[in-house]
Every structure is written in structure tokens, then in C-alpha cells.
TORTILUM-665234 format. One record per residue (C-alpha): residue number from 1; y, z, x. Coordinates in steps of 0.1 Angstrom, whole numbers, plus 5000, padded with zeros to 4 digits. Layout:
BEGIN
<node resi="NUM" c2="Y" c3="Z" c1="X"/>
...
end
This chain:
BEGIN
<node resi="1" c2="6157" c3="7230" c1="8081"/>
<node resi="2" c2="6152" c3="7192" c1="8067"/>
<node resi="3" c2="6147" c3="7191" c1="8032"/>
<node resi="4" c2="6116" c3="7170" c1="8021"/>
<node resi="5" c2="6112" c3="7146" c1="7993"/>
<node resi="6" c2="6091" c3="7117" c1="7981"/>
<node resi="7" c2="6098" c3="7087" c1="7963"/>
<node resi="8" c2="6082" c3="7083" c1="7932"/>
<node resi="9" c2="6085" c3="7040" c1="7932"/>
<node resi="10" c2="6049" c3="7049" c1="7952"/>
<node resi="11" c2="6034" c3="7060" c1="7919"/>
<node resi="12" c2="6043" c3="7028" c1="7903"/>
<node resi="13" c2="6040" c3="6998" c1="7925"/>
<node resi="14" c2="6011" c3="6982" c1="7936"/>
<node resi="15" c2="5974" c3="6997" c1="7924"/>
<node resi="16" c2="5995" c3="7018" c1="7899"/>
<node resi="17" c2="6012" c3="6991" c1="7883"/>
<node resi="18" c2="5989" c3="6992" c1="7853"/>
<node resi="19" c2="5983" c3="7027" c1="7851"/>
<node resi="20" c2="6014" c3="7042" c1="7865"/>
<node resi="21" c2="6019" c3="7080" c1="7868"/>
<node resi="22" c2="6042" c3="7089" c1="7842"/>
<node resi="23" c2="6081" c3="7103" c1="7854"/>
<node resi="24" c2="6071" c3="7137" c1="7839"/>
<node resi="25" c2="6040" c3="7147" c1="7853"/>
<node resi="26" c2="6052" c3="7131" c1="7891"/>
<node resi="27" c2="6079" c3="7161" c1="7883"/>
<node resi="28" c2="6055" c3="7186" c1="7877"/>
<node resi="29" c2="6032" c3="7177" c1="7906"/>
<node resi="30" c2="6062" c3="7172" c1="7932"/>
<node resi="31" c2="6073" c3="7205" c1="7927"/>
<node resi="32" c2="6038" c3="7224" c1="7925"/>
<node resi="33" c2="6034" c3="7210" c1="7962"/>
<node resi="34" c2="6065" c3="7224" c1="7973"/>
<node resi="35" c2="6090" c3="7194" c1="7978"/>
<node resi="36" c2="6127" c3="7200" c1="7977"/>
<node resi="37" c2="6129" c3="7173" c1="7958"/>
<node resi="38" c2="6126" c3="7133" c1="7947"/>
<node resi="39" c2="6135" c3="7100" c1="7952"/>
<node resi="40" c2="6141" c3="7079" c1="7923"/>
<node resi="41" c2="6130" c3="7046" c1="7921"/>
<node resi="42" c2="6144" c3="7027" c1="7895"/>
<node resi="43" c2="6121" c3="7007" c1="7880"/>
<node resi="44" c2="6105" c3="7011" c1="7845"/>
<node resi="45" c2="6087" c3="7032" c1="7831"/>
<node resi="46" c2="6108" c3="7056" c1="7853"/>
<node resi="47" c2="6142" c3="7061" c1="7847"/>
<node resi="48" c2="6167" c3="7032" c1="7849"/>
<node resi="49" c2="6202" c3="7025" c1="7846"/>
<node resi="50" c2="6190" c3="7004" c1="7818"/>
<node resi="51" c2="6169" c3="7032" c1="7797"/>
<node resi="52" c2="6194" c3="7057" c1="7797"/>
<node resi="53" c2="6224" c3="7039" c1="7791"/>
<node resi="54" c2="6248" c3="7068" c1="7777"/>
<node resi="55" c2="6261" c3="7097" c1="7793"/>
<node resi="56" c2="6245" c3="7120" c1="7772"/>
<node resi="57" c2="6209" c3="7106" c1="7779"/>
<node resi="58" c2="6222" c3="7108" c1="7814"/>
<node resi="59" c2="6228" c3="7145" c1="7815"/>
<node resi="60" c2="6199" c3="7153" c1="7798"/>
<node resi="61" c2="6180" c3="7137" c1="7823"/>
<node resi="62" c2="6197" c3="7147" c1="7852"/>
<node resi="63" c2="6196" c3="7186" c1="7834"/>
<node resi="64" c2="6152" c3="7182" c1="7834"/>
<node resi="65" c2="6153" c3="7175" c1="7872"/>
<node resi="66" c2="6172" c3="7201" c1="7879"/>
<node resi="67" c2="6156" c3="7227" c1="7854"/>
<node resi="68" c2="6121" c3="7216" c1="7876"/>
<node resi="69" c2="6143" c3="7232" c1="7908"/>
<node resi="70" c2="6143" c3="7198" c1="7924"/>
<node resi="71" c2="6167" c3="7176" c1="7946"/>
<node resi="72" c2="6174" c3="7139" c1="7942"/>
<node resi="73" c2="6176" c3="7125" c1="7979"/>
<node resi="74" c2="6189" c3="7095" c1="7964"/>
<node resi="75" c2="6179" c3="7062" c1="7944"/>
<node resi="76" c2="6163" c3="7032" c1="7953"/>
<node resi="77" c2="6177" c3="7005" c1="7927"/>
<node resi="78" c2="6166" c3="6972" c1="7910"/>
<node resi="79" c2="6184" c3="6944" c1="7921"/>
<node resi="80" c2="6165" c3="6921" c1="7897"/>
<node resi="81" c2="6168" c3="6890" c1="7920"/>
<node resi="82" c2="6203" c3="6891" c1="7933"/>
<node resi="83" c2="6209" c3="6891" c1="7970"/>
<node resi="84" c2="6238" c3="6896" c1="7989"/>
<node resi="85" c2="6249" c3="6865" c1="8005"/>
<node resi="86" c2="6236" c3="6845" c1="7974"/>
<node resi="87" c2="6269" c3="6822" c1="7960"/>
<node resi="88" c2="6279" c3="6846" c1="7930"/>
<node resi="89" c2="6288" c3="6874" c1="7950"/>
<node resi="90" c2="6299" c3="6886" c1="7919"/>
<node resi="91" c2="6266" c3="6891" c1="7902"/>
<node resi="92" c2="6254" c3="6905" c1="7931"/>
<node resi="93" c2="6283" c3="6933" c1="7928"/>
<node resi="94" c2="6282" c3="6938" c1="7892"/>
<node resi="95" c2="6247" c3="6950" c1="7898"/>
<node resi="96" c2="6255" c3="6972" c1="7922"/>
<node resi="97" c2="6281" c3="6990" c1="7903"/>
<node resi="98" c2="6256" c3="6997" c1="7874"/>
<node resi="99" c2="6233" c3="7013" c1="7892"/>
<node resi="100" c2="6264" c3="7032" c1="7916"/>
<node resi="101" c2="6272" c3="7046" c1="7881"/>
<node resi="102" c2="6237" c3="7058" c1="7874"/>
<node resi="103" c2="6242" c3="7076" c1="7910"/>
<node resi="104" c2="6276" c3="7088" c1="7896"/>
<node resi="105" c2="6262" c3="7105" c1="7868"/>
<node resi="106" c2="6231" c3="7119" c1="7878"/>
<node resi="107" c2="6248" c3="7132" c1="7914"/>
<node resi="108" c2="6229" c3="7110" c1="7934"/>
<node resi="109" c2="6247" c3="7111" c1="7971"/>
<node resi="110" c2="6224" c3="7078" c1="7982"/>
<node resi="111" c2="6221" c3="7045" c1="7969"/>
<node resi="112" c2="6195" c3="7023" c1="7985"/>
<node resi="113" c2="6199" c3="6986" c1="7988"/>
<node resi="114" c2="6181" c3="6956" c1="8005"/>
<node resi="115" c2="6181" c3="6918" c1="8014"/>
<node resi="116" c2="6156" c3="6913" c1="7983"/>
<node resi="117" c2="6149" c3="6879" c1="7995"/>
<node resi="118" c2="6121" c3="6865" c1="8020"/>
<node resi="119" c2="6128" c3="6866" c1="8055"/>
<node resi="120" c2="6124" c3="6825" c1="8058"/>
<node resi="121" c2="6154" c3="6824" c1="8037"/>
<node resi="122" c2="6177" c3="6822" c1="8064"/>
<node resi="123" c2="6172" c3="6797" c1="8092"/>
<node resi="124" c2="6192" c3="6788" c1="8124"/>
<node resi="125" c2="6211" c3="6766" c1="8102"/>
<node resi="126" c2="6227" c3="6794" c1="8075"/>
<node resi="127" c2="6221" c3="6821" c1="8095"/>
<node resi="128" c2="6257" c3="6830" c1="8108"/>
<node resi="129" c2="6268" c3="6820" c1="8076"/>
<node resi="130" c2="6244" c3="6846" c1="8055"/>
<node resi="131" c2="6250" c3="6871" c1="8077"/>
<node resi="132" c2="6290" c3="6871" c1="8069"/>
<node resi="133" c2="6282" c3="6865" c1="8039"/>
<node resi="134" c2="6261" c3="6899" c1="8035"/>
<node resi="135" c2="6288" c3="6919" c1="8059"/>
<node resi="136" c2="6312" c3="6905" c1="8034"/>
<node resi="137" c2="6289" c3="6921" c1="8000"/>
<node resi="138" c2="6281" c3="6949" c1="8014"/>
<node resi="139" c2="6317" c3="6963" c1="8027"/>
<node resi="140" c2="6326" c3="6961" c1="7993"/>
<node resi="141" c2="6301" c3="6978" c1="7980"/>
<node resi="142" c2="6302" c3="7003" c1="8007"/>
<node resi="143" c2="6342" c3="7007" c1="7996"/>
<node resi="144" c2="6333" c3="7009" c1="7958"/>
<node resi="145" c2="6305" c3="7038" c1="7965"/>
<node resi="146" c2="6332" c3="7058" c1="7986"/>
<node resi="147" c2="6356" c3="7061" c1="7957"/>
<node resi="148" c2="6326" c3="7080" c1="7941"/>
<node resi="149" c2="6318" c3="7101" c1="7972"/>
<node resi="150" c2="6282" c3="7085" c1="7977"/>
<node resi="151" c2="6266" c3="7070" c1="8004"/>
<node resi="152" c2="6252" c3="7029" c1="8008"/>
<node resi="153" c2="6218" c3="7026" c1="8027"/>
<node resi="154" c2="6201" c3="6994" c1="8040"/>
<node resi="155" c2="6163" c3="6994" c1="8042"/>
<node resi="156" c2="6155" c3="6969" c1="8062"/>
<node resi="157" c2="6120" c3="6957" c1="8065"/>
<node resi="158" c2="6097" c3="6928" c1="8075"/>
<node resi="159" c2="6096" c3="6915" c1="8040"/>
<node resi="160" c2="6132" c3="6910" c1="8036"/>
<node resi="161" c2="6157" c3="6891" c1="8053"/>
<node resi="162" c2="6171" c3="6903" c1="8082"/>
<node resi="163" c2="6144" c3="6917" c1="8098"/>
<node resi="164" c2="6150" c3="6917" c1="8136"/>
<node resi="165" c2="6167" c3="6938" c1="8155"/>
<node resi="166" c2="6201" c3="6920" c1="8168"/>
<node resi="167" c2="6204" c3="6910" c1="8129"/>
<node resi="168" c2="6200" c3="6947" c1="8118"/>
<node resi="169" c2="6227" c3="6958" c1="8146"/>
<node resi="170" c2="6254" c3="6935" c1="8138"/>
<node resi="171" c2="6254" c3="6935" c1="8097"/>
<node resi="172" c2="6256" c3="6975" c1="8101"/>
<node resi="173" c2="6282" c3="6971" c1="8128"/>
<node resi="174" c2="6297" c3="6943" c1="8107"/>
<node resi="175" c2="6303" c3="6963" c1="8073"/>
<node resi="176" c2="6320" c3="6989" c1="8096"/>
<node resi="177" c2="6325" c3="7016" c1="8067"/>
<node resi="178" c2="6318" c3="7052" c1="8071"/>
<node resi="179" c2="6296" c3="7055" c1="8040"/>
<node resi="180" c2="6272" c3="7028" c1="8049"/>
<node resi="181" c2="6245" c3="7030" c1="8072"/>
<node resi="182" c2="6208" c3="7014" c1="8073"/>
<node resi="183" c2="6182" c3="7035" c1="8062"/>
<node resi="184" c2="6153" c3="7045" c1="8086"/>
<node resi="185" c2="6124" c3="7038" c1="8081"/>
<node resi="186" c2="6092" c3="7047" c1="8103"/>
<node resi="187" c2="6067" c3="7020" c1="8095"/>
<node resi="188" c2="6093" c3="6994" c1="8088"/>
<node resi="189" c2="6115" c3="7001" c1="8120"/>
<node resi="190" c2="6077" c3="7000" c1="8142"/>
<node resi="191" c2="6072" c3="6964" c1="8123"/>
<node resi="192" c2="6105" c3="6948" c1="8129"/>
<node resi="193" c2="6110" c3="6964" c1="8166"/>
<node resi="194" c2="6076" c3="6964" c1="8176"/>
<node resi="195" c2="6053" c3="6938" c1="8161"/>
<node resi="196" c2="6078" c3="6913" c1="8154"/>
<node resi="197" c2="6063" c3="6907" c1="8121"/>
<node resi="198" c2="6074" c3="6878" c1="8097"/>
<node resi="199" c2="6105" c3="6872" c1="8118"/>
<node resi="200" c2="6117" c3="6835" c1="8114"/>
<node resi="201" c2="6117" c3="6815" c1="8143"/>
<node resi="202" c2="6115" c3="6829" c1="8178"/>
<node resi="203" c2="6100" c3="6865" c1="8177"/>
<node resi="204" c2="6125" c3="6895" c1="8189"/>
<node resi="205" c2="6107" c3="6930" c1="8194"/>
<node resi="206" c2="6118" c3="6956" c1="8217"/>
<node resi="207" c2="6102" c3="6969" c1="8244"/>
<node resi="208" c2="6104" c3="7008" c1="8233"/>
<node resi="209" c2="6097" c3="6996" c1="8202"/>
<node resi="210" c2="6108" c3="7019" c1="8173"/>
<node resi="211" c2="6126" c3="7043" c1="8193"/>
<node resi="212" c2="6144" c3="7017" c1="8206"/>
<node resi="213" c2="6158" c3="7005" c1="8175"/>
<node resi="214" c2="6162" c3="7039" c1="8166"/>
<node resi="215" c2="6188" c3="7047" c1="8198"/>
<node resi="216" c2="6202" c3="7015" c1="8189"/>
<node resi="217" c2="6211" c3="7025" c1="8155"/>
<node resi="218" c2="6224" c3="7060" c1="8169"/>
<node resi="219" c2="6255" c3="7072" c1="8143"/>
<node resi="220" c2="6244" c3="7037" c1="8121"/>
<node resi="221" c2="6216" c3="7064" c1="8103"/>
<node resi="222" c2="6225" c3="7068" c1="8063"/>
<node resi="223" c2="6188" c3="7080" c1="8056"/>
<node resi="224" c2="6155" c3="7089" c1="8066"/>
<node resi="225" c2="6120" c3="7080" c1="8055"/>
<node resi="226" c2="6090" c3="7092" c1="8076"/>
<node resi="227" c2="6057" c3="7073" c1="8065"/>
<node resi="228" c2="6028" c3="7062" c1="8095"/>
<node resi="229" c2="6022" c3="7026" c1="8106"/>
<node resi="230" c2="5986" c3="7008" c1="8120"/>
<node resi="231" c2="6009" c3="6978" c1="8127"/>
<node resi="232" c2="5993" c3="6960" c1="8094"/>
<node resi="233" c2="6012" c3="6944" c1="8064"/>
<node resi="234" c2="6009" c3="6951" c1="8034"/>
<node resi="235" c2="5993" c3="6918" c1="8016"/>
<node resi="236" c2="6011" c3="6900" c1="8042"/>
<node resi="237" c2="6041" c3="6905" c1="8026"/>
<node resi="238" c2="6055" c3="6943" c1="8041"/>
<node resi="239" c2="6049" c3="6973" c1="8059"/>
<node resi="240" c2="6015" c3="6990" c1="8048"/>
<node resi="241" c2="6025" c3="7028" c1="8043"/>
<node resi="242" c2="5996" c3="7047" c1="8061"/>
<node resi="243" c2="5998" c3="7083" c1="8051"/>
<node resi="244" c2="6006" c3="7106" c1="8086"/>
<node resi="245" c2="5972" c3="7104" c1="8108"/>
<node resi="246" c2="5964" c3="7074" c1="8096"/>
<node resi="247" c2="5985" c3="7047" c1="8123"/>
<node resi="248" c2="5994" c3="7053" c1="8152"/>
<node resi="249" c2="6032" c3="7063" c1="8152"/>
<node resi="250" c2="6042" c3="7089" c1="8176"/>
<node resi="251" c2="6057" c3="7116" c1="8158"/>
<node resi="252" c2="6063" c3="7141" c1="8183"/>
<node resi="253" c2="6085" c3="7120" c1="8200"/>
<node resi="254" c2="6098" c3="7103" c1="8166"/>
<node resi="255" c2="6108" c3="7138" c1="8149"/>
<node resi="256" c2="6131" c3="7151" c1="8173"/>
<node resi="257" c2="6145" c3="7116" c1="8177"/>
<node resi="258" c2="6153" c3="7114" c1="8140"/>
<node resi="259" c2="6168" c3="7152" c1="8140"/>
<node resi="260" c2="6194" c3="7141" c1="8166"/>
<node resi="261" c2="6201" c3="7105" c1="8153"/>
<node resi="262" c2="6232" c3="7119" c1="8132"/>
<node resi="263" c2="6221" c3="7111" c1="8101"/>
<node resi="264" c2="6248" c3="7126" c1="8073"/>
<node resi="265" c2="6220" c3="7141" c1="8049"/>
<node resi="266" c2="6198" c3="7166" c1="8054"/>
<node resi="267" c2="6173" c3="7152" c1="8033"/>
<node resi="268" c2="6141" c3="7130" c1="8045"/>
<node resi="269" c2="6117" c3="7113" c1="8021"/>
<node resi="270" c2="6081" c3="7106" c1="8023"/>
<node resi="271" c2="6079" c3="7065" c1="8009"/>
<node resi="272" c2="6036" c3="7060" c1="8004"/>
<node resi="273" c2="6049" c3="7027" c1="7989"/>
<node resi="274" c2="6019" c3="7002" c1="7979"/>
<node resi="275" c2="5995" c3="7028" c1="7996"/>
<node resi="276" c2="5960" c3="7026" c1="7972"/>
<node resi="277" c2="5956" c3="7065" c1="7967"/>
<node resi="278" c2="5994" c3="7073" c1="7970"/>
<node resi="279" c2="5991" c3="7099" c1="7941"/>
<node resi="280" c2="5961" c3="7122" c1="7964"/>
<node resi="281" c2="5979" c3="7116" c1="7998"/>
<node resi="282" c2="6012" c3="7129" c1="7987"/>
<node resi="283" c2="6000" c3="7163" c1="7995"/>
<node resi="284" c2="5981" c3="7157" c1="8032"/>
<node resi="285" c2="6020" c3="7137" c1="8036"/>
<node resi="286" c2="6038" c3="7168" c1="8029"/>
<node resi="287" c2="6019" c3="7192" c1="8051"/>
<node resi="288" c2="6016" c3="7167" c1="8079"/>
<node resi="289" c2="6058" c3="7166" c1="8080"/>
<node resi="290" c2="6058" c3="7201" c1="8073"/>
<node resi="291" c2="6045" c3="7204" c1="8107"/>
<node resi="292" c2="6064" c3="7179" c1="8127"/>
<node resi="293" c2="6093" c3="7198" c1="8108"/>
<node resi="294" c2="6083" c3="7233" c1="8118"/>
<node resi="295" c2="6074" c3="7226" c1="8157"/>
<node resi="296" c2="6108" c3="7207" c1="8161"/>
<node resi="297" c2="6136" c3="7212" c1="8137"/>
<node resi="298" c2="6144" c3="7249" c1="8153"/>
end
């Protein structure tokens, strides 16, 4: 049986950045609902690289998961700024590794990483270039994380760059190491294959859509994250995270998909990112997969 998590970034972005939920109580309410675990996302006030800076802060923290009987599923870092096919690769790394460490220590298996720069940032013109560029970044991150036994994830998404499908193919194909794969995502795989949306220049969807991109990406699969989709953005900027029964995302057929893509974790995590009632729809999200689970992961 899949284990089930949540990421708690949902309970800090968007209507909760002035009033987020704090780390603690996200703890206590993720475990009274039954999750095997989290998701870290590493932006203040929740835990950071940055905020817990020693190793004995580190095991502290990582000994108050643990004493809640929760999981981490992995952790999606801060990048503050840097992309990977900016000029000072460099940077780019350096940022990687501090957060890699932060993995490290708190036995994180999954480290999350992204474009983190708008799609229109690469044109005909630089295209090939940012694309080897990226391949280039991301092998050697992929080769740094492996020394440490953990795995490199790209989410890709409409509000990054790289958000079609043939791009998404051949920069996982292209870093070509056996700890990094792209991270799955429901809502954002049903914008980029199906809608097409905020792609630069000529659109490119597919015509089976999400479960296309899905068969495409078959033994590419680092992680999972199961979320709904009405086909909307998000402020026009990314994929609006409609809790389960809310889009129209075909989850019988998307579940049993997912449990044979050959993902290398058993974990999946619900991602209510920017969603305006995140904090009361994390429970209706957890029974919904509950029962997607039940029916098909036999």
C-alpha cells in the first residue's frame, strides 16, 4: 500500500502568507488525520536549511517528526533565485548542496528542484543552449545527491521553464542518471500536456493528454503528487490545485497508471499549493486518495 503525505508549503503560500499555520500544529493535525507522513517545504517560518544550521538543531528536529510517528516524503527547497542554466552554474550548485545536506541530516530520500524561472525565459534563440545548459546542472547534482543515497526530482510546471512536453522528455533523458527523475505531478502534467498553458511560442499538447505524458515519462518517475485540475491557473501564473472532486482529472484511470509508472518510492504526496482553504480540504484530500488507493493499489 502507497504511503500518503502532504506538503506543508500549502499552509504557507498564497492566502496563508500572512497568517501561516505554524510547523507545529501542521504536525499535530497531519498525523490526527492519519497521513504517513509530510513534505517539507522549505521556506520560512517552517524549517530551513538556514534556521537550523547545526547538526544538533538538526537532530532535534528531525527526532520531533519522528516522535509525531511521521514520514518525510522528501523536501521541496528554496532556490532563492538561482536557475539552472543561469551563467554561474556555480551558485546554482552551491545551493543545491546546502539544502542536499539538510536532506542528509534529517534522512530525507527526495530533494525537489525546478526551473525557478518564467517560461518566456527561453526562446527559439537560447533554447538548445539552456537546455544543455540545465542537463549539464542537473547531472551534477543528480551525481552529488547519489554519493548521499538520495534521490533528485524535477517538478515541472506551466510556470516554469520548460514546460512542454518534448522539453520535459529530453532534459530527463539528457541528465541520464539513475537518481534523477521528474516529479509527477497531476494538475501540472494535465496543464503542460493538455492545455498547453504559458508555453512559449508554438503550443505542444498531447493528444491523451496527461496520460500521455505520463507513458512518456514511464521509468523517468522520481515522485508522485496527486492534486485535481479544472484546467485553470492559478493567478495566471501556475497550476490551480483543486482539491479531488473539484476538476475534472480522471483518477480511476490516473491511479493505476501512476502505481505501474515505476516510480522508486512508495510514497505519494497530496500538494493543495496556493489552494484558498488548503488548511480544511487537507482532510476531504486524504480520504478522496484513500479511496482511489483502496480500489486499486491491491
Amino acid at each position: 500500500m502507497k504511503k500518503v503525505s502532504v506538503g506543508t508549503w500549502a499552509y504557507i503560500f498564497g492566502p496563508y502568507t500572512n497568517k501561516p499555520v505554524p510547523f507545529d500544529e501542521c504536525l499535530k493535525k497531519i498525523k490526527a488525520l492519519g497521513f504517513d507522513g509530510l513534505e517539507i517545504g522549505a521556506w520560512p517560518p517552517h524549517p530551513t536549511p538556514q534556521e537550523f544550521d547545526t547538526a544538533e538543531k538538526r537532530a532535534a528536529l528531525k527526532k520531533k517528526i519522528a516522535d509525531t510517528g511521521l514520514g518525510i516524503s522528501g523536501l521541496a527547497a528554496d532556490f532563492h533565485g538561482q536557475y539552472p542554466f543561469q551563467e554561474n552554474q556555480a551558485a546554482y550548485i552551491a545551493e543545491f548542496e546546502t539544502n542536499l545536506q539538510f536532506c542528509a541530516d534529517l534522512g530525507i530520500k527526495s530533494l525537489r528542484v525546478d526551473s525557478d524561472i518564467a517560461p518566456d525565459a527561453v526562446s527559439a534563440a537560447n533554447e538548445k543552449q539552456a537546455i544543455a545548459k540545465t542537463i549539464e546542472t542537473w547531472k551534477a547534482c543528480a551525481k552529488k545527491a547519489a554519493a548521499k543515497g538520495i534521490r533528485v526530482v524535477w517538478e515541472f510546471e506551466p510556470g516554469f521553464a520548460f514546460n512542454k512536453p518534448s522539453q520535459i522528455v529530453q532534459i530527463v533523458k539528457g541528465v541520464d542518471e539513475p537518481n534523477f527523475g521528474v516529479m509527477f505531478d497531476t494538475c501540472h502534467a494535465h496543464m503542460v500536456a493538455a492545455v498547453g498553458a504559458r508555453q512559449p511560442g508554438a503550443k505542444e499538447t498531447l493528444p491523451g493528454g496527461e496520460l500521455e505524458l505520463l507513458q512518456k515519462l514511464q521509468g523517468s518517475i522520481g515522485a508522485v503528487h496527486v492534486i485535481d485540475s479544472d484546467g485553470s491557473l492559478h493567478n495566471n501564473e501556475t497550476s490551480t490545485h483543486n482539491p479531488f472532486g473539484e476538476g475534472h482529472l480522471k483518477f480511476d484511470q490516473l491511479v493505476p497508471a501512476l502505481l505501474n509508472c515505476g516510480a522508486p518510492t512508495d510514497w505519494w504526496c497530496i500538494d493543495l499549493c496556493f489552494w484558498p482553504q488548503a488548511w480544511e480540504a487537507t482532510e476531504k484530500c486524504k480520504n478522496a486518495l484513500d479511496g482511489y488507493l483502496k480500489k486499486h493499489d491491491r
